[in-house]
Kinemage of the C-alpha trace (Angstrom):
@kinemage 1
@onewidth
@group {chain A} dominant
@subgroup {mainchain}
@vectorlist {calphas} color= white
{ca unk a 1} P -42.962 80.656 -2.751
{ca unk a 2} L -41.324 80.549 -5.922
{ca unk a 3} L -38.455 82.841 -6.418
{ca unk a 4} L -37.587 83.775 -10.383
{ca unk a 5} L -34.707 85.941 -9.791
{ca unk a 6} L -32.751 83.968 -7.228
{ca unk a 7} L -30.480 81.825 -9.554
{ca unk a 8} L -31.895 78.517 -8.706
{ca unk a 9} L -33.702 76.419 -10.842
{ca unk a 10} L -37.427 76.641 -10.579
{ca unk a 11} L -37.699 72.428 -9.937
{ca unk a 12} L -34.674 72.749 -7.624
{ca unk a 13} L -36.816 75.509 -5.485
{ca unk a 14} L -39.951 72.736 -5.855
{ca unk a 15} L -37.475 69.934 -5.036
{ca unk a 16} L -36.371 71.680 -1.664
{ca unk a 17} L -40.112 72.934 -0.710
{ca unk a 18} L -41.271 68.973 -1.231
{ca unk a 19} L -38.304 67.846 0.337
{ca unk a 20} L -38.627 70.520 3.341
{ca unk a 21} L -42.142 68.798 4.028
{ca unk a 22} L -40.871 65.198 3.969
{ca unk a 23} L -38.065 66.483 6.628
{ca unk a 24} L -41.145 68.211 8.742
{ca unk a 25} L -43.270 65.328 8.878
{ca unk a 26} L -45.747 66.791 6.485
{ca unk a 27} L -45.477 63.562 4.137
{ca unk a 28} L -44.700 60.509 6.253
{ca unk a 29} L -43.133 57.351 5.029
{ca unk a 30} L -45.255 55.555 3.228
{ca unk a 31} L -47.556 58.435 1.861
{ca unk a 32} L -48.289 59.428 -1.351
{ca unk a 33} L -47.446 62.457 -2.842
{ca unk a 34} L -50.077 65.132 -4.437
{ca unk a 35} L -50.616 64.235 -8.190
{ca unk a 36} L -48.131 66.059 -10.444
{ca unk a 37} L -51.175 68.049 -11.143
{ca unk a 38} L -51.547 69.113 -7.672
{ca unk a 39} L -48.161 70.123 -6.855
{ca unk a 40} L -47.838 71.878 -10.380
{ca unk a 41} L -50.863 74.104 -8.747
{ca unk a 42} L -49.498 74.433 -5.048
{ca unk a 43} L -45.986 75.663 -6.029
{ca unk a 44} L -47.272 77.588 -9.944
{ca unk a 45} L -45.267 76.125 -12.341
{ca unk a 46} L -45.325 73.747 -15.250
{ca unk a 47} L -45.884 69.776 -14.473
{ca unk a 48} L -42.763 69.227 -16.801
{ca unk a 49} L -41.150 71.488 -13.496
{ca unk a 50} L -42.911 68.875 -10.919
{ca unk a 51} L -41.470 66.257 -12.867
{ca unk a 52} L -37.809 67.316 -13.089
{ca unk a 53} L -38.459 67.905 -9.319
{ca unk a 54} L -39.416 64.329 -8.976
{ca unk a 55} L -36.701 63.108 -10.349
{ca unk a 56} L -34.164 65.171 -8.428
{ca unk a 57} L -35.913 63.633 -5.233
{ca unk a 58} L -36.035 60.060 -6.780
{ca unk a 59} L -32.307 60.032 -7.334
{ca unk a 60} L -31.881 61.181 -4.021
{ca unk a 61} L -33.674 58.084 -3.071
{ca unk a 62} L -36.455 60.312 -1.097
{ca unk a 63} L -39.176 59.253 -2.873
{ca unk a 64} L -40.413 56.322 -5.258
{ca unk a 65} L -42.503 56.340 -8.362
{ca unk a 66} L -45.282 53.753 -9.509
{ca unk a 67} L -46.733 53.990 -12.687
{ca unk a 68} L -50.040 54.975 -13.051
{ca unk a 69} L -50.166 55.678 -9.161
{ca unk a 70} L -48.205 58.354 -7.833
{ca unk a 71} L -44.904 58.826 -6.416
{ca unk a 72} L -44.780 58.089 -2.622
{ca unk a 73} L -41.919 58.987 0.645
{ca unk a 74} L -39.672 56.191 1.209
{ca unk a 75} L -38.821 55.548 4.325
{ca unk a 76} L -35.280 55.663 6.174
{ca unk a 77} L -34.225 52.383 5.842
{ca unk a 78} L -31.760 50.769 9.284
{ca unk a 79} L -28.446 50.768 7.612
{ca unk a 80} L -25.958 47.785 8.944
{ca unk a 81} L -22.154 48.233 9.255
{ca unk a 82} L -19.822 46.557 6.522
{ca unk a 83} L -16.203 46.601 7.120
{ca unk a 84} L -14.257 47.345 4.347
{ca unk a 85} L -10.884 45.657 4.045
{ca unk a 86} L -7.449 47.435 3.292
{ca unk a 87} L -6.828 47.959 -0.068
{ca unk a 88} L -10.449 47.231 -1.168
{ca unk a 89} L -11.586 49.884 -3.441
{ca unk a 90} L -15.526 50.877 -3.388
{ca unk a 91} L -17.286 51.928 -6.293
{ca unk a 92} L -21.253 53.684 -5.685
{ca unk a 93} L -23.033 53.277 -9.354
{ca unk a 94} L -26.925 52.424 -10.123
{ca unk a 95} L -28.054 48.916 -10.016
{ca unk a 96} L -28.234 46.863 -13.236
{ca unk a 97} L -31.930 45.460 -14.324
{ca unk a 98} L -30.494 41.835 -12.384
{ca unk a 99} L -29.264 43.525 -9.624
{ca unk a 100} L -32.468 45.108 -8.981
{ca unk a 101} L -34.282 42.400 -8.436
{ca unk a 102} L -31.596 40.438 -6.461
{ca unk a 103} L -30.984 43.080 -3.690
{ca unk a 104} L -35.254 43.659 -3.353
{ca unk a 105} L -37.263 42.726 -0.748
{ca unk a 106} L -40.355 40.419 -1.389
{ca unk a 107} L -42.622 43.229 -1.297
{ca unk a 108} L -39.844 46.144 -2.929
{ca unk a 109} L -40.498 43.031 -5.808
{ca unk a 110} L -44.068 43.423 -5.721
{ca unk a 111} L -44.756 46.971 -5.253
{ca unk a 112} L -42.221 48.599 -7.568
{ca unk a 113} L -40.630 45.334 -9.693
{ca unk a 114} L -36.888 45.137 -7.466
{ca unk a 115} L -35.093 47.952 -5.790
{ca unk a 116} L -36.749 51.368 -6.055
{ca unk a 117} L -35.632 53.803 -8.448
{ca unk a 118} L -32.516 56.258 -7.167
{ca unk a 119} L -30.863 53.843 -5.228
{ca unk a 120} L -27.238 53.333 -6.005
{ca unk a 121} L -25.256 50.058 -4.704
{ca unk a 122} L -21.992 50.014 -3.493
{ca unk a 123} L -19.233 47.591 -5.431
{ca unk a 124} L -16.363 46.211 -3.380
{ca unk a 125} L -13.710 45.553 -5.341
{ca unk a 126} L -11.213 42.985 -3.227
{ca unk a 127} L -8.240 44.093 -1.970
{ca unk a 128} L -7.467 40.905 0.452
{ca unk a 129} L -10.830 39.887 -0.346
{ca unk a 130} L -11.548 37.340 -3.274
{ca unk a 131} L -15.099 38.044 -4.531
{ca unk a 132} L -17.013 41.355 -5.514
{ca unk a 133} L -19.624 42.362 -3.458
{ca unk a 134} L -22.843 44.421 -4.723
{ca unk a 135} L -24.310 46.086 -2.104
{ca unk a 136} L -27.313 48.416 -1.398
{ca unk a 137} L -26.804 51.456 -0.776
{ca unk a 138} L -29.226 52.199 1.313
{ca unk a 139} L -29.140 49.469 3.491
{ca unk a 140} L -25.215 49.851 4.522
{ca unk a 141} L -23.006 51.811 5.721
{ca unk a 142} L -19.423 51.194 4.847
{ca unk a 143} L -16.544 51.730 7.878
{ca unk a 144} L -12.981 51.144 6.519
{ca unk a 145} L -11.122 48.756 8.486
{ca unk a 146} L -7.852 50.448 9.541
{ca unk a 147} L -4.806 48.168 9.158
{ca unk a 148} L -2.924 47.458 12.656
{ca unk a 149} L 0.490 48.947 13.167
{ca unk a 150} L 3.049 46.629 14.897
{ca unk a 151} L 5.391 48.411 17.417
């Protein structure tokens, strides 16, 4: 399963296998993972590999740790459309501790504390706008309004 001499990292191969059964329905939404443990055994490496793995697939946003529990499939959140105004620039960056809990839903607040881990929010920075917006960004998807040409 594991493949030493192809070049790739050993927790990017466990990353992709892990990720490959999320894709094929093998871990649903809403399921827990194996224990670190586990998966160390299924794929034959170190758990310091499983974790690195982890935390490739947490930044992507795939997946969710809770202490002391387990890391578990997040699901594919319904993304709304947010217009982006001419001249607006958009920066993606990690949440700060404040923003975490602001952009979480009532039970994101109780499960993991605010936002899950690994997802990034979008910053709109006005252009004919007059106030920054923080936005999720998994929960948007940003369309740039094109400015109208006159004839």
């Amino acid at each position: 399963m594991i493949d030493y001499s192809s070049g790739v990292p050993v927790y990017r191969q466990v990353a992709n296998a892990i990720r490959d059964d999320i894709t094929a329905g093998r871990y649903r939404p809403g399921a827990w993972l194996p224990s670190e443990t586990q998966l160390a055994q299924m794929y034959e490496v170190g758990r310091d590999t499983v974790r690195e793995a982890l935390a490739y697939l947490r930044a992507e946003g795939r997946i969710t740790t809770v202490r002391k529990r387990g890391s578990m499939v997040t699901s594919e959140p319904t993304r709304k459309a947010y217009a982006i105004s001419p001249g607006a620039r958009v920066v993606v960056r990690m949440p700060t501790p404040d923003e975490r809990r602001d952009l979480a839903t009532p039970a994101e607040l109780r499960e993991f504390g605010g936002v899950p881990e690994g997802v990034p929010v979008f910053e709109i920075i006005p252009g004919t706008r007059k106030h920054r917006r923080v936005l999720r960004g998994d929960h948007v998807e940003l369309i740039v309004d094109e400015p109208s040409v006159s004839k």
